[in-house]
C-alpha positions in Angstrom: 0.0 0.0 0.0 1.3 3.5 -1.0 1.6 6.0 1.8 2.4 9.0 0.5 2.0 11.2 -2.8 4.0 11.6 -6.1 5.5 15.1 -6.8 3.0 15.1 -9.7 -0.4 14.9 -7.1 1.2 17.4 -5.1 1.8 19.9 -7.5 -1.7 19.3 -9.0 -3.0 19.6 -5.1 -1.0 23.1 -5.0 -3.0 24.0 -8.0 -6.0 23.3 -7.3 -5.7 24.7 -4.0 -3.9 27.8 -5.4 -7.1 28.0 -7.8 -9.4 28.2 -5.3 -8.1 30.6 -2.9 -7.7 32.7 -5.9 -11.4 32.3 -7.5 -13.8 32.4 -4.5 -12.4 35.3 -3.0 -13.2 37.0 -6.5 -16.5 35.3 -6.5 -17.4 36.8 -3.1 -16.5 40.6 -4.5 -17.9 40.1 -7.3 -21.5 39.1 -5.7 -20.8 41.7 -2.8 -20.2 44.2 -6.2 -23.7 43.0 -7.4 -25.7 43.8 -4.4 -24.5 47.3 -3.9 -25.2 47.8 -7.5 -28.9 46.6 -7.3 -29.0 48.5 -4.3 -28.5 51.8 -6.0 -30.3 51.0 -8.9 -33.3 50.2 -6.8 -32.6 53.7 -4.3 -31.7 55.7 -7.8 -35.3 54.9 -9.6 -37.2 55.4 -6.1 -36.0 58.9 -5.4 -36.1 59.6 -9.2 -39.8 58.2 -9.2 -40.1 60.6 -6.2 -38.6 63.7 -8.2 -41.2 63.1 -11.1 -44.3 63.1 -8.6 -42.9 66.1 -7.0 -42.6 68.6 -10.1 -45.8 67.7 -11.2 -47.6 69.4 -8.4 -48.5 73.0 -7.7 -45.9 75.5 -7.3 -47.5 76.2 -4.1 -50.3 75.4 -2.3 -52.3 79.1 -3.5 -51.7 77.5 -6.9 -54.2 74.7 -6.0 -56.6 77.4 -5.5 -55.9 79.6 -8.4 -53.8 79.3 -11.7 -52.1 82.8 -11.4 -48.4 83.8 -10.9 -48.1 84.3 -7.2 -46.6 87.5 -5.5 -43.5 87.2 -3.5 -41.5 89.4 -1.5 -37.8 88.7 -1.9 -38.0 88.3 -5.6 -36.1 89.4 -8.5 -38.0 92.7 -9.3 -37.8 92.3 -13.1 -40.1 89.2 -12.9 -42.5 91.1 -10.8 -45.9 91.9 -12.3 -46.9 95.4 -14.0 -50.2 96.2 -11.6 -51.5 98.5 -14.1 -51.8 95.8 -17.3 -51.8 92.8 -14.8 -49.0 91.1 -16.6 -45.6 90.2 -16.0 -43.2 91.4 -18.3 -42.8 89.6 -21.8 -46.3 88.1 -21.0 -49.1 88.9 -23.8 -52.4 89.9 -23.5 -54.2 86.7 -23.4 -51.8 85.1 -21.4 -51.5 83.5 -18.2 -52.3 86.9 -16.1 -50.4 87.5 -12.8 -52.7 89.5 -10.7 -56.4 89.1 -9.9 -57.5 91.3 -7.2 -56.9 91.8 -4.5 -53.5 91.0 -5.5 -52.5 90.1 -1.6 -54.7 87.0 -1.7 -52.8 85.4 -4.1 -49.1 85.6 -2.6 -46.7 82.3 -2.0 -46.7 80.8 1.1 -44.4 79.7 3.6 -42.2 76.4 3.2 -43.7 73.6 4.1 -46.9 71.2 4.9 -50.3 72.9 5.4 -52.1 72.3 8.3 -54.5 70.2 6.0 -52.2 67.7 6.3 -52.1 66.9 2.2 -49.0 66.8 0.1 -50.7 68.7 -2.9 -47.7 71.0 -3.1 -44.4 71.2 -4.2 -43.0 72.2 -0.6 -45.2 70.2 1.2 -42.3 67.5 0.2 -40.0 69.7 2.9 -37.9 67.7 5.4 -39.4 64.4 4.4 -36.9 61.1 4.8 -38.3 57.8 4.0 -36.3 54.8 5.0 -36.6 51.6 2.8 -36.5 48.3 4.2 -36.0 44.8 2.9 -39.6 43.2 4.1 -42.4 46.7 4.8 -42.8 45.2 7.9 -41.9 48.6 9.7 -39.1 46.4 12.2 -35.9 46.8 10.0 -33.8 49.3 9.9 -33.4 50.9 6.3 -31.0 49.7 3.2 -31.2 52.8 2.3 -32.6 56.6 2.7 -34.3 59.5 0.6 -34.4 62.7 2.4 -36.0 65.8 0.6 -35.7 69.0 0.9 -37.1 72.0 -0.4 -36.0 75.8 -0.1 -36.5 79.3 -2.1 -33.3 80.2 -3.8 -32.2 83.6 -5.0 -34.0 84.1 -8.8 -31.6 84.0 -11.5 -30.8 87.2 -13.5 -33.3 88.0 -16.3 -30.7 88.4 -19.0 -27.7 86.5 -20.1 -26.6 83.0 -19.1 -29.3 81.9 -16.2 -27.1 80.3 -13.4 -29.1 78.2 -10.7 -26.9 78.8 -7.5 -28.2 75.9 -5.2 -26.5 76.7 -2.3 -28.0 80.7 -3.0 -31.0 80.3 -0.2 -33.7 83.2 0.3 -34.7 84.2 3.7 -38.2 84.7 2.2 -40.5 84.0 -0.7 -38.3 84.2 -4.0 -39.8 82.8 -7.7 -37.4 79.8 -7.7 -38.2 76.9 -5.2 -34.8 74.1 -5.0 -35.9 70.5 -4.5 -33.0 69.0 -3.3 -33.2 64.7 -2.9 -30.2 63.1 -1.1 -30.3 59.8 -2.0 -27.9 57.6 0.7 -27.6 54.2 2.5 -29.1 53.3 5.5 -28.4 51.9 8.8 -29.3 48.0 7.9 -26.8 48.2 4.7 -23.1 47.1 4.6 -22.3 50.5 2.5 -22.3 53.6 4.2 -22.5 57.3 3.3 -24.4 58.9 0.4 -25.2 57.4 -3.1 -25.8 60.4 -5.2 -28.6 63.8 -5.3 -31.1 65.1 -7.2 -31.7 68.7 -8.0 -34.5 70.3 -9.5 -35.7 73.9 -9.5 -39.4 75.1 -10.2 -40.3 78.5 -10.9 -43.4 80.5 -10.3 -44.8 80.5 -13.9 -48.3 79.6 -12.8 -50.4 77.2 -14.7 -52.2 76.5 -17.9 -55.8 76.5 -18.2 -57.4 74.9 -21.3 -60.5 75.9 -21.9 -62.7 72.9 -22.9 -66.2 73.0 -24.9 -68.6 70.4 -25.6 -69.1 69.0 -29.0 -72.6 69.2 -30.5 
């Protein structure tokens, strides 16, 4: 009986052993690699879902009342409106109109959720954070997190190139509303810090009304 091994079986035992010390290591990375990818993906179309849901809502929550161009008080003054023709300059008769009187009733409100509760406005997104977990079952602690928020930013100048300062924050009601969407991993992930943000700004432009007849 044989006890021991040919240089040939030990060599190929080196190799093999060799080979696999050198391929699972890779394997793990490279699954590890897929994860955090899918995890972005998945945090990346959430908070970009989130963005499209935002923009489509009223400026502000006056605008769910009315279709006008609000008033502000910290505002670029060449956007503001004339109050003898009612319209804001390079508007057109016919237009979208910017004052209705009284023209106070109709200025832009404060940042941030109505009392009502509803998030029927742009700002009423304002501080929000939703955690994600793995199961909705409200007990584990996030893969990852959205936070949103939204501010008024200096308007940009009404000739030349427009440049959208994002860190250029109003004290008070401005024409340009920032929706800012930090997009980062959560406490129950193995990543940490942020995965990327979303910017948008809106501008107080009003909305369109189509009229509508009936057919006969």
């Amino acid at each position: 009986m044989r006890k021991g091994l040919t240089l040939i079986e030990l060599i190929l035992s080196m190799v093999i052993i060799g080979i696999v010390f050198t391929v699972i290591p890779r394997l793990i990375m490279s699954m590890n690699q897929s994860t955090k990818t899918t995890l972005q993906e998945e945090a990346m179309y959430d908070a970009m879902a989130q963005v499209g849901m935002i923009i489509n809502l009223p400026w502000d929550n006056n605008n769910t009342q009315n279709s006008q161009i609000l008033s502000v008080n910290a505002g670029n003054t060449a956007y503001e409106c004339n109050t003898t023709s009612g319209y804001r300059i390079g508007g057109f008769i016919g237009g979208r109109n910017c004052i209705t009187p009284p023209f106070s009733s109709y200025a832009a409100g404060a940042i941030g959720q109505e009392g009502d509760g509803l998030k029927n406005d742009i700002d009423d997104f304002h501080d929000t954070n939703i955690t994600a977990d793995k199961n909705c079952s409200g007990t584990v602690l996030g893969l990852f997190r959205i936070g949103t928020t939204v501010t008024y930013v200096n308007d940009p100048a009404a000739t030349g190139i427009i440049v959208l300062n994002a860190t250029d924050q109003a004290p008070n009601q401005t024409n340009t509303k920032q929706i800012l969407i930090r997009v980062g991993y959560g406490p129950n992930s193995k990543q940490s810090g942020c995965i990327t943000s979303l910017e948008y700004h809106a501008f107080n432009i009003g909305h369109i009304q189509i009229n509508s007849r009936n057919w006969n």
